[in-house]
C-alpha positions in Angstrom: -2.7 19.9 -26.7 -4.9 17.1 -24.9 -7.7 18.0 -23.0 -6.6 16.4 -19.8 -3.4 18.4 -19.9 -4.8 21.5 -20.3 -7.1 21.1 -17.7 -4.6 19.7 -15.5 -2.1 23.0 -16.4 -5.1 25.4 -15.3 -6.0 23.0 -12.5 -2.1 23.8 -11.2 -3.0 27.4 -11.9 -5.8 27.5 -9.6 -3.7 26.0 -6.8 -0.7 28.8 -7.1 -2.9 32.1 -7.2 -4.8 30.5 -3.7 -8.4 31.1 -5.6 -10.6 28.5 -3.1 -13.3 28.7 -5.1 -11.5 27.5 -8.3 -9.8 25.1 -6.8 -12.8 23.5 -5.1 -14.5 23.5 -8.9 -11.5 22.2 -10.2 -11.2 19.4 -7.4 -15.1 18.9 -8.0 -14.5 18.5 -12.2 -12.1 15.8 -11.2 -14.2 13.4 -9.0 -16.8 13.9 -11.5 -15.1 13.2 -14.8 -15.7 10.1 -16.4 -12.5 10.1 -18.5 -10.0 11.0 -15.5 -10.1 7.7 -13.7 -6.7 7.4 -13.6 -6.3 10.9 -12.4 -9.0 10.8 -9.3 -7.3 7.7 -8.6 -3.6 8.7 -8.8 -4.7 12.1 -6.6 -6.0 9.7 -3.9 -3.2 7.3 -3.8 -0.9 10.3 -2.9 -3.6 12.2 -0.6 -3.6 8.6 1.3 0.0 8.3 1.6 0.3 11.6 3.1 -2.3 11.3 5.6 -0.7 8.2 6.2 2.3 9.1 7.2 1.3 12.0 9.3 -0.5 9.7 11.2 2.3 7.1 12.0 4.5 10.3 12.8 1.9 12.6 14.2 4.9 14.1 16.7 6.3 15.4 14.3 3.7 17.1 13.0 2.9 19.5 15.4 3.5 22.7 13.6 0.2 24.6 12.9 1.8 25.0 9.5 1.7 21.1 8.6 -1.0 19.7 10.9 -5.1 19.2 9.5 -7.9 18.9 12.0 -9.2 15.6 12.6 -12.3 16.4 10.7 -10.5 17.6 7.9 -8.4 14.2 8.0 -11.9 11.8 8.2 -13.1 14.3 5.3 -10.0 13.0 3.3 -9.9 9.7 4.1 -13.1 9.6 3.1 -12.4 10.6 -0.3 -9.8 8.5 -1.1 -12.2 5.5 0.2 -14.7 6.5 -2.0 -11.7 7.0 -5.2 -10.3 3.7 -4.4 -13.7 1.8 -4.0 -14.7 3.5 -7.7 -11.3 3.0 -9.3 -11.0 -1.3 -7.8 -14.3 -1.4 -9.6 -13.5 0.2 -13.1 -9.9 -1.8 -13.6 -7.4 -0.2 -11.1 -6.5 -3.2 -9.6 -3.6 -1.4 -7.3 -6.5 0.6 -5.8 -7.4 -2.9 -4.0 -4.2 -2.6 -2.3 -5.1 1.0 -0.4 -8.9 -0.6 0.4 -6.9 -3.6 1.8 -4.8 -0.9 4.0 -7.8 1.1 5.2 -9.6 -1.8 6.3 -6.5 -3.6 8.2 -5.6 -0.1 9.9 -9.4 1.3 10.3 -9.0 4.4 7.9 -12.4 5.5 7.6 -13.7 2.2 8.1 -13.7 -0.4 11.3 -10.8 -2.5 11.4 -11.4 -5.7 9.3 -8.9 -8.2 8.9 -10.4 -10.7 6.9 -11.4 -7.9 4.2 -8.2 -6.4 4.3 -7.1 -10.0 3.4 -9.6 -10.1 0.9 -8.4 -6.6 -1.0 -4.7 -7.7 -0.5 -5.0 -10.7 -2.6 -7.1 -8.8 -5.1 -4.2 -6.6 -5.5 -1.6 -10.2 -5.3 -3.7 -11.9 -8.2 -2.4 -8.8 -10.6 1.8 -9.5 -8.5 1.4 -6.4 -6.6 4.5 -7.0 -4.6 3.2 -5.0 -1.4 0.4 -6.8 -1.1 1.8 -10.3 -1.5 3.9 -8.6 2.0 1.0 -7.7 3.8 -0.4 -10.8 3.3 2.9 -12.4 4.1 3.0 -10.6 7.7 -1.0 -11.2 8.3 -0.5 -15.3 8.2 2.8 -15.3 10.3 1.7 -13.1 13.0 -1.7 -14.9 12.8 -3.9 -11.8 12.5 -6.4 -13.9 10.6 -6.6 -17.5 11.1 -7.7 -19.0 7.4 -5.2 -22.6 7.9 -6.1 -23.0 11.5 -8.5 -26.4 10.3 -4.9 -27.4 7.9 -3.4 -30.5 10.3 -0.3 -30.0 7.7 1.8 -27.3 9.6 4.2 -27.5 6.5 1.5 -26.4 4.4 0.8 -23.7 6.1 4.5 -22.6 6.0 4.5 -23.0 2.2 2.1 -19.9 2.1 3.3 -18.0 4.0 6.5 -18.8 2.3 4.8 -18.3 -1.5 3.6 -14.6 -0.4 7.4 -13.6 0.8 8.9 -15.2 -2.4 6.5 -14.0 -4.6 6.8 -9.9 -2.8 10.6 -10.3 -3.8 10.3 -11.7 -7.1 8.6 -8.6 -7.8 10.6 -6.1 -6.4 10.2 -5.2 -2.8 13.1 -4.5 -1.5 11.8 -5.1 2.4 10.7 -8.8 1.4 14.2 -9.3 -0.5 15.6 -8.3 3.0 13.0 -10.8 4.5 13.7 -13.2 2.5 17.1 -13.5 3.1 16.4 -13.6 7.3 13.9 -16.6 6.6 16.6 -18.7 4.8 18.8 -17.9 7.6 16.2 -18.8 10.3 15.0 -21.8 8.4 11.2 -21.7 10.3 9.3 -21.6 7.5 11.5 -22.9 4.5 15.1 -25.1 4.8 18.5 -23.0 5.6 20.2 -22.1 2.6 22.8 -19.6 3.1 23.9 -19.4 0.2 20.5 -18.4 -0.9 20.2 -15.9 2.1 23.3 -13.7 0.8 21.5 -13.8 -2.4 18.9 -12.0 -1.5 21.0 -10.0 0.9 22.6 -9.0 -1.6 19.8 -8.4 -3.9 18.4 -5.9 -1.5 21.5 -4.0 -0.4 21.7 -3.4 -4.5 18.4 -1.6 -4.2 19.6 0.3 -1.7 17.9 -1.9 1.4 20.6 -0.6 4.4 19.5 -3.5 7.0 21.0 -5.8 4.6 24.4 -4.0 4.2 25.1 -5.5 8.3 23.3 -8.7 7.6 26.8 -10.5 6.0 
């Protein structure tokens, strides 16, 4: 058997019989390892996510059962800052996605726009569809102004434009959706219903409800 999935098996182990101590070596042989990259990353993508979402629904996490401290949750965060920062550098290109995140809501670190910008389009160069989003929303709700200097409006519009297509070209459902409302609105692109029910349709395929009322 490989040795990542045996020490992943006893790693599980460790976390059913409650042993602290084993678990904290365990957690400690998995930031250290060289050869578990993937692994440290994968662990802090998910760690992220919960924390994430606790956060944007904190009232429902009121139960002593489900709620962490708030040192325990800048302890966290600041492990997955540290996982994603090693595993952008070493080839994970996704991991540019989460940085991009932290630094546009302040997770761990001070709110920085133009970084988060920076990590999002990290993430875009590799077609990571939720960061071509985020940088969709950050350009039309002018949270960074990078084409304010641009005298062609239309220009502007084309990006913006680019980052939507591009998010639904490669797969995310909440841009298909989006999508579909910019060809109906025609602000930064020309009407094209026709085109709208496309991606309408697109999306309510995947499972997008919004776009089931939309048509």
């Amino acid at each position: 058997m490989d040795d990542d999935i045996i020490f992943f098996n006893n790693y599980f182990e460790m976390l059913a019989s409650f042993d602290k101590k084993k678990v904290e070596e365990s957690q400690k042989n998995i930031f250290e390892s060289k050869n578990l990259i993937k692994a440290r990353y994968i662990y802090a993508r998910d760690l992220f996510k919960t924390l994430f979402f606790q956060i944007k629904y904190s009232n429902y996490f009121d139960n002593e059962e489900y709620s962490i401290s708030k040192e325990e949750r800048e302890e966290f965060m600041a492990k997955c800052f540290y996982i994603f920062n090693d595993s952008a550098n070493k080839g994970i290109y996704e991991a540019n996605y989460f940085l991009g995140l932290m630094h546009h809501n302040g997770s761990y670190t001070k709110i920085n726009k133009y970084k988060a910008y920076y990590y999002f389009s990290l993430a875009a160069s590799h077609s990571h569809s939720l960061s071509f989003y985020e940088l969709y929303k950050m350009i039309k709700s002018k949270e960074i102004n990078l084409y304010d200097d641009l005298k062609n409006d239309d220009i502007v519009k084309k990006v913006i434009f680019d980052y939507l297509k591009s998010s639904a070209e490669e797969g995310y459902i909440e841009a298909m959706y989006e999508l579909g409302n910019e060809y109906i609105r025609g602000e930064i692109c020309k009407k094209n219903y026709e085109l709208a029910y496309a991606w309408h349709r697109q999306a309510c395929r995947n499972g997008y409800v919004l776009s089931y009322v939309s048509f």
